[in-house]
C-alpha positions as CSV (number, residue, x, y, z in Angstrom):
1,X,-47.4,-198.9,-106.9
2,X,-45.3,-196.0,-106.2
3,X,-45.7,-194.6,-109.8
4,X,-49.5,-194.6,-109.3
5,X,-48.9,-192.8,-106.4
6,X,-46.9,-190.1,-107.6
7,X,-49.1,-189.9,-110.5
8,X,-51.9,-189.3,-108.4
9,X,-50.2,-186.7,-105.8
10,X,-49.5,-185.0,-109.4
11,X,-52.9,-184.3,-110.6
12,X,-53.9,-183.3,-107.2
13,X,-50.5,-180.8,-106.6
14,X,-52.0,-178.9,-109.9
15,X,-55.6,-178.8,-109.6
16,X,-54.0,-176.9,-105.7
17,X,-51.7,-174.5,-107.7
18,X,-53.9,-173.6,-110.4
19,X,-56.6,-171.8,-107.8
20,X,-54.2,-169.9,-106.4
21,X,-50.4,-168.5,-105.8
22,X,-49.1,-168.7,-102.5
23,X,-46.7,-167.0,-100.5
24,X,-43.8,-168.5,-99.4
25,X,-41.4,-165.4,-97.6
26,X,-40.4,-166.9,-94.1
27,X,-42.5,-165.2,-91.3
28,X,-41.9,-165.4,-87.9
29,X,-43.9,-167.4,-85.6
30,X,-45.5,-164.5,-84.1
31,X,-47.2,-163.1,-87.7
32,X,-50.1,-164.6,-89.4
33,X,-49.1,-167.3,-92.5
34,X,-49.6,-166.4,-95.7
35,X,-50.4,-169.6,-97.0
36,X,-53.7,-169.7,-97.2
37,X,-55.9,-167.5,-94.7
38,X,-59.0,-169.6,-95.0
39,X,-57.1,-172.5,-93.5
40,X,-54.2,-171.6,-91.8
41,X,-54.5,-170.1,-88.6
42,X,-51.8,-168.0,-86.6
43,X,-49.2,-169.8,-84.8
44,X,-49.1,-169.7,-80.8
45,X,-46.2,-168.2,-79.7
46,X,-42.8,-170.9,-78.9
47,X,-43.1,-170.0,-75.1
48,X,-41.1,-173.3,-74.9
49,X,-38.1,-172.2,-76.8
50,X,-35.9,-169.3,-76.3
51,X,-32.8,-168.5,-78.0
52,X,-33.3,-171.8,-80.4
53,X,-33.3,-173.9,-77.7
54,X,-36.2,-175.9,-76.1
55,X,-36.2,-174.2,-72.4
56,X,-39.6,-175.9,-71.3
57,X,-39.8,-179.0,-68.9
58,X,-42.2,-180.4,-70.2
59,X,-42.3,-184.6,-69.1
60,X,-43.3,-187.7,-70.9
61,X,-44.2,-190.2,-68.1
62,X,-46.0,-193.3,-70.3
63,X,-45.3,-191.8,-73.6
64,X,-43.5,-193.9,-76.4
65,X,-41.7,-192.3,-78.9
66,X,-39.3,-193.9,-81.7
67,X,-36.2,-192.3,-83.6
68,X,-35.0,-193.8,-86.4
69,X,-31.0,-193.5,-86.9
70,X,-30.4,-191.9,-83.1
71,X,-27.2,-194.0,-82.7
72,X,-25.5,-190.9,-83.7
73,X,-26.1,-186.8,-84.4
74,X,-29.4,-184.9,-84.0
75,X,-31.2,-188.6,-83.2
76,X,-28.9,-189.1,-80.3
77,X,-29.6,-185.8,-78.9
78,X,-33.1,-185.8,-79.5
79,X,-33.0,-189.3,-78.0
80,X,-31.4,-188.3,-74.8
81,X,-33.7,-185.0,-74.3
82,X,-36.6,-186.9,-74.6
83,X,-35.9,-189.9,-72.3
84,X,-34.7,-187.3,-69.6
85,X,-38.4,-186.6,-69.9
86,X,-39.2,-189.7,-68.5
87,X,-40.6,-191.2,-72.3
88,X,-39.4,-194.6,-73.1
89,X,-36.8,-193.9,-76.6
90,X,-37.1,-196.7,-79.4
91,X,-34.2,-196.1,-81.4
92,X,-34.5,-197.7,-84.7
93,X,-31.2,-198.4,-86.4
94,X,-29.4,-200.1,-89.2
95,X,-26.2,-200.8,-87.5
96,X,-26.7,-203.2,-84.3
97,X,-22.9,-202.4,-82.5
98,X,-23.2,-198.7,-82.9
99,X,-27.5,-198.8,-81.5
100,X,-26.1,-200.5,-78.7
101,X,-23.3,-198.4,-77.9
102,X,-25.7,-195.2,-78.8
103,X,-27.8,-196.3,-76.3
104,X,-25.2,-197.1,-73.8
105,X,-23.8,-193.6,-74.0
106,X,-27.6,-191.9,-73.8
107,X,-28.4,-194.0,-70.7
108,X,-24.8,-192.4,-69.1
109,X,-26.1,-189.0,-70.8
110,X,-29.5,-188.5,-69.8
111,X,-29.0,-191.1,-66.1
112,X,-31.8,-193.3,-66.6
113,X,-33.3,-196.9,-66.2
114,X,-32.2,-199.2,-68.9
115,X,-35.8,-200.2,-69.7
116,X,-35.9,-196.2,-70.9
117,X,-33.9,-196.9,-74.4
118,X,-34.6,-200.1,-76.1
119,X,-32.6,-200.6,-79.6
120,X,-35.1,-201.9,-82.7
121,X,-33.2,-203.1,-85.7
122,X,-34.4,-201.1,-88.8
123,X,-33.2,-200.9,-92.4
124,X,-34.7,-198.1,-94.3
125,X,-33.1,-199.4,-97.6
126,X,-35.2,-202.6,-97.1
127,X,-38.6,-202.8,-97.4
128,X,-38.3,-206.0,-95.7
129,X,-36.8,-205.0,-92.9
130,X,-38.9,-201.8,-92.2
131,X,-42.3,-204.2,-92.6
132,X,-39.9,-207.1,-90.1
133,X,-39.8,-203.7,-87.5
134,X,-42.9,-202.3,-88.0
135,X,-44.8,-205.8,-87.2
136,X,-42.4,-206.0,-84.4
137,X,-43.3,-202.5,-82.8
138,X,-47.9,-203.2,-83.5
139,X,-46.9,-206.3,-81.7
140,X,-45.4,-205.5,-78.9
141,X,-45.7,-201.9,-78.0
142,X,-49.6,-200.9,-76.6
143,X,-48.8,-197.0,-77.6
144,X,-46.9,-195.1,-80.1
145,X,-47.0,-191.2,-79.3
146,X,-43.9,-189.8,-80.7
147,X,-42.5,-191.0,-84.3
148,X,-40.0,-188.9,-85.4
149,X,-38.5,-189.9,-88.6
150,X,-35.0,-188.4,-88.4
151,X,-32.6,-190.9,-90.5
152,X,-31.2,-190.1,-93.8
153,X,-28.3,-189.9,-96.1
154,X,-27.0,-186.9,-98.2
155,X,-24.9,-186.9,-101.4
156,X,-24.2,-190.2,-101.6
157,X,-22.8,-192.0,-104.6
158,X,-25.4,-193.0,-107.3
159,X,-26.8,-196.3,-105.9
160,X,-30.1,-198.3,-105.0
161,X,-31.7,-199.9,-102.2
162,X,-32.7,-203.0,-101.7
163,X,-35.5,-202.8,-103.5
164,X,-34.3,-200.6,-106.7
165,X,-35.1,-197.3,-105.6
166,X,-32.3,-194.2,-105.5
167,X,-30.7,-194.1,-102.3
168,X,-31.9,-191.0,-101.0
169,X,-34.8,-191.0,-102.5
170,X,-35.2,-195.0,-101.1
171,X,-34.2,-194.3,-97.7
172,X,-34.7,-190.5,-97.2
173,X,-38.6,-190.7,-98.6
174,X,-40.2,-193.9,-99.0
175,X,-38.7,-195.4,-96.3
176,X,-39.9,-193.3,-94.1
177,X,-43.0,-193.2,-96.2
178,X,-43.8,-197.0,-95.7
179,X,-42.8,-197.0,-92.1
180,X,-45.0,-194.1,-91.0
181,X,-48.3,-196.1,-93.0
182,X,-47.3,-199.2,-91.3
183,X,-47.4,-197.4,-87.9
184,X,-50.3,-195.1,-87.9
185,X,-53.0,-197.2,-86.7
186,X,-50.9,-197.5,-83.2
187,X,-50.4,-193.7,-83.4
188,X,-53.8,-192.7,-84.0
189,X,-55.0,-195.0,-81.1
190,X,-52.4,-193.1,-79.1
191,X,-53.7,-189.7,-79.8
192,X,-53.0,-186.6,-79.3
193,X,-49.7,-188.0,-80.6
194,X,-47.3,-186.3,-82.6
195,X,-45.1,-187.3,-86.1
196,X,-42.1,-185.1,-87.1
197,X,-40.1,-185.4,-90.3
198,X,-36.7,-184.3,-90.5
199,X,-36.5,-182.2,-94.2
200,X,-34.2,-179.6,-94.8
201,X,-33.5,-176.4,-96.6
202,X,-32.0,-178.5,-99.2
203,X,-35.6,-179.4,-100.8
204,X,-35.1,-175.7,-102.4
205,X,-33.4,-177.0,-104.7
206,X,-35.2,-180.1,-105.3
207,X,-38.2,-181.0,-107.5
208,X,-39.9,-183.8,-108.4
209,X,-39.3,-185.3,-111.4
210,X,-41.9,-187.7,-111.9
211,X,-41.2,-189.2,-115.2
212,X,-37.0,-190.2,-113.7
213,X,-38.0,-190.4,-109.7
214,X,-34.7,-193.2,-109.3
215,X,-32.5,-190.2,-111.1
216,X,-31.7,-193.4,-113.7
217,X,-31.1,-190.9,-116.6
218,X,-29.3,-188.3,-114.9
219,X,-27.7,-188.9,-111.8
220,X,-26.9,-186.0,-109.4
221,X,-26.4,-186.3,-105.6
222,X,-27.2,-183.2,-105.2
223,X,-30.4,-183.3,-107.4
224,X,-31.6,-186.3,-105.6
225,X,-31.1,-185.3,-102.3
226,X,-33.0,-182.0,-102.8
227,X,-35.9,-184.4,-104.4
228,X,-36.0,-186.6,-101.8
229,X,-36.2,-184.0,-99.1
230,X,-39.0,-182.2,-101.4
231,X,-40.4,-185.4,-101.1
232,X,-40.4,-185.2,-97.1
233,X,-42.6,-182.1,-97.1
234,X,-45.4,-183.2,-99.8
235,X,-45.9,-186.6,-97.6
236,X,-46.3,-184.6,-94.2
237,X,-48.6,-181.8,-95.8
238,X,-50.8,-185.0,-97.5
239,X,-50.5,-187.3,-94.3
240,X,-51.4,-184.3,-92.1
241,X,-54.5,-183.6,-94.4
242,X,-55.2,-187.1,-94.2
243,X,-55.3,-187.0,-90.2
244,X,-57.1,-184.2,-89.6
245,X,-59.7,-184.5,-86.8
246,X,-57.6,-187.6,-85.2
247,X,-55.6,-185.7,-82.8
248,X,-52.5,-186.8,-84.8
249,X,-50.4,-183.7,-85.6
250,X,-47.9,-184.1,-88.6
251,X,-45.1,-181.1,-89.2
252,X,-41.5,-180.9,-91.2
253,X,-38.3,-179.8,-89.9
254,X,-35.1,-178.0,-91.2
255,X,-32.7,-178.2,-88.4
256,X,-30.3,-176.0,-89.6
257,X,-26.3,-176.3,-90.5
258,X,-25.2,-179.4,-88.3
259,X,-22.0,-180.9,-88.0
260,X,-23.0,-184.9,-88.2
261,X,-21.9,-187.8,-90.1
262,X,-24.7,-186.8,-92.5
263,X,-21.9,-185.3,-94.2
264,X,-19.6,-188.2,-94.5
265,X,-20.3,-188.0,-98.1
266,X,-18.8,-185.1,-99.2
267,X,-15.3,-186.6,-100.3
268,X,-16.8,-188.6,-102.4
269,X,-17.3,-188.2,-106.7
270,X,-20.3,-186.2,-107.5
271,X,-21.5,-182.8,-108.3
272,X,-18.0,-180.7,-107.5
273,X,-19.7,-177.3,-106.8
274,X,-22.5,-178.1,-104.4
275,X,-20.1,-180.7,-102.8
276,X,-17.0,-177.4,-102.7
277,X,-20.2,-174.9,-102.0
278,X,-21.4,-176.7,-98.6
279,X,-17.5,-177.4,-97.6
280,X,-17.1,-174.0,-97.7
281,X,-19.8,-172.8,-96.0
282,X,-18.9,-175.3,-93.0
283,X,-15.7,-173.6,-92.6
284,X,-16.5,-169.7,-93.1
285,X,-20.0,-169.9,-91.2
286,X,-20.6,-171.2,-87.5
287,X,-22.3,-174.9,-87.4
288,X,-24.4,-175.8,-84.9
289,X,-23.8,-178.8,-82.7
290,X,-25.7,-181.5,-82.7
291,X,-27.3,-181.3,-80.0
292,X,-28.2,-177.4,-80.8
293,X,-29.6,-179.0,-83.7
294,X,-31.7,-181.3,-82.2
295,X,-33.9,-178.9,-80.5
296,X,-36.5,-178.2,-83.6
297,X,-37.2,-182.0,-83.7
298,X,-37.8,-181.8,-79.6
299,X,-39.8,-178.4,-80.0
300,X,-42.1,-179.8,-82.3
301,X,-42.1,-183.3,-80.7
302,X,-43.5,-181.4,-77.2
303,X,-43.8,-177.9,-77.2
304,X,-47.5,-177.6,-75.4
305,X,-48.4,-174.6,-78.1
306,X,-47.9,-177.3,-81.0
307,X,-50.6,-179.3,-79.6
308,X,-53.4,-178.4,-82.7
309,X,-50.5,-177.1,-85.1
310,X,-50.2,-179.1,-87.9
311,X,-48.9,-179.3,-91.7
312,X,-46.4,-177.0,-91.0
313,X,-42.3,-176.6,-92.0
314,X,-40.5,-175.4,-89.2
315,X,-36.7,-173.9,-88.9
316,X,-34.8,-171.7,-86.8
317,X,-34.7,-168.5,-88.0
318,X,-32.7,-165.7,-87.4
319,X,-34.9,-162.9,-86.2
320,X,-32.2,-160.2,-85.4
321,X,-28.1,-160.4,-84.6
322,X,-28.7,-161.0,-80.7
323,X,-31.7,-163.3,-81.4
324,X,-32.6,-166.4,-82.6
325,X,-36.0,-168.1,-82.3
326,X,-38.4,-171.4,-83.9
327,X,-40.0,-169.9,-86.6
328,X,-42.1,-171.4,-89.3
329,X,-41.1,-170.6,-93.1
330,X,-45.0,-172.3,-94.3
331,X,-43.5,-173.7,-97.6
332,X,-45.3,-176.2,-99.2
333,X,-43.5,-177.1,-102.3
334,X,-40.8,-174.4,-102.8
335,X,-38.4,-173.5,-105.5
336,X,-39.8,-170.4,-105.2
337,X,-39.9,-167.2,-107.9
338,X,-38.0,-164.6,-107.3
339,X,-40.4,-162.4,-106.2
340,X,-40.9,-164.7,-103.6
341,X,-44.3,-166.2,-104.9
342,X,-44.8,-170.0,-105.8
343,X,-47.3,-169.2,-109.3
344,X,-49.0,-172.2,-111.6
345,X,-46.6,-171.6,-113.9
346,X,-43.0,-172.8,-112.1
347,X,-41.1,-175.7,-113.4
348,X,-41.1,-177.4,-110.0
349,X,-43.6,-180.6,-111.6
């Protein structure tokens, strides 16, 4: 099933890159994209963020969102932002104890009702489980606004999930993958509603390599997790394509350098200079916190301006030394040339 699939997204990936080459240089959120100027239009000014941090008070009375793995890091954080907006938090973990002690701490954190934060069982490695929770969530919950698929694992040992796929590729992608498809009918009967995948700048070194997706042959942690997070951005540019006119918006995150357990990994055996490169640069350079690293899941999960913006890869981005603010790089595949322009002719398929 899933090779069809990837086969398909192939042909259609080429027949896009052979009409044209596209620009993928960062801009600021205040320039026009270079994208594609038939299509994309100008992004609104983040009047809800200053400094990389969401400053706007926007509230969520009625509104439902889920989180999937908020029992610790940038879901936690993102959790307890957006119930202090008044939404009701699903958050959607593996781990029962540590949901229930997640949620304990982000009913202290943000002072709310307990009926604010319930905890849903959910195994992304499991198909099984994710169709179990999904079923779960159409039959119980009337509205789904907010999905923000923020779970993941990074440079983990060569294994497979449940059902035989790569780890990262298995939980990272096409867990997420199978959840959002389960859940879309809710969210489009919810709209204007809003689904935000958590990428990262580590897809720039990812491609897709379609003919050894489960990285059987060759197994890289590194490799895999840039594919998987690849992955990430080609299903929310084709989901958000798919949605168009049904008030469901669809947009990609990069939320920085984090300190979180995402790293936990790092110890382990695997590819010794990417493993040394990102120890290294989490000692000489600054980290954010988790909770600073949260914010470009909550600006694009309410930020009034992001209302119509869609298909879209969003980061924080340095603008000057005194400033930073939410800016939107507009990749869509990346592993870019040097000169800066994606061309027909790049390895990336």
């Amino acid at each position: 099933m899933f090779h069809k699939l990837w086969k398909t997204a192939k042909e259609n990936i080429n027949i896009v890159f052979k009409s044209k080459a596209y620009s993928v240089k960062p801009v600021s959120a205040s320039f026009i994209c270079k994208y594609n100027k038939t299509t994309m239009s100008k992004l609104p000014k983040p009047v809800s963020a200053e400094g990389s941090w969401v400053k706007c008070d926007v509230k969520l009375p009625g509104k439902t969102v889920i989180i999937t793995g908020a029992n610790t890091g940038i879901g936690f954080w993102t959790a307890v932002d957006l119930v202090k907006r008044e939404a009701k938090v699903i958050i959607a973990c593996r781990n029962a104890e540590k949901a229930q002690e997640a949620k304990d701490k982000i009913i202290e954190e943000a002072k709310c009702p307990d009926e604010k934060v319930v905890v849903k069982s959910l195994d992304l490695s499991s198909f099984a489980s994710i169709r179990q929770f999904a079923e779960d969530i159409n039959n119980t919950e009337e509205r789904l606004d907010i999905l923000i698929n923020n779970a993941g694992v990074m440079l983990c040992p060569e294994g497979k999930t449940e059902d035989g796929f790569e780890t990262q590729f298995g939980v990272n992608h096409l867990g997420h993958f199978l959840l959002t498809n389960l859940l879309l009918d809710l969210i489009k009967i919810s709209a204007p509603s809003r689904i935000v995948v958590l990428s990262s700048l580590g897809h720039k070194f990812g491609s897709m390599n379609f003919d050894d997706l489960n990285s059987s042959k060759n197994y890289d942690a590194w490799a895999a997790y840039g594919q998987s997070k690849l992955a990430n951005i080609l299903f929310c540019r084709h989901l958000a394509k798919q949605l168009e006119g049904t008030g469901v918006t669809v947009n990609s995150v990069h939320p920085g350098s984090v300190k979180t357990d995402l790293q936990r990994h790092l110890d382990s055996p695997g590819n010794f200079f990417m493993k040394t490169f990102v120890k290294l640069h989490r000692l000489i350079m600054s980290w954010k916190t988790a909770e600073h690293g949260a914010q470009t899941s909550i600006y694009c999960a309410i930020a009034p301006e992001l209302a119509d913006v869609t298909a879209r890869y969003f980061r924080v981005s340095k603008r000057d030394s005194h400033q930073t603010r939410l800016a939107d790089s507009d990749v869509f595949l990346c592993s870019t040339a040097s000169d800066g322009v994606f061309t027909p002719d790049n390895d990336l398929l």
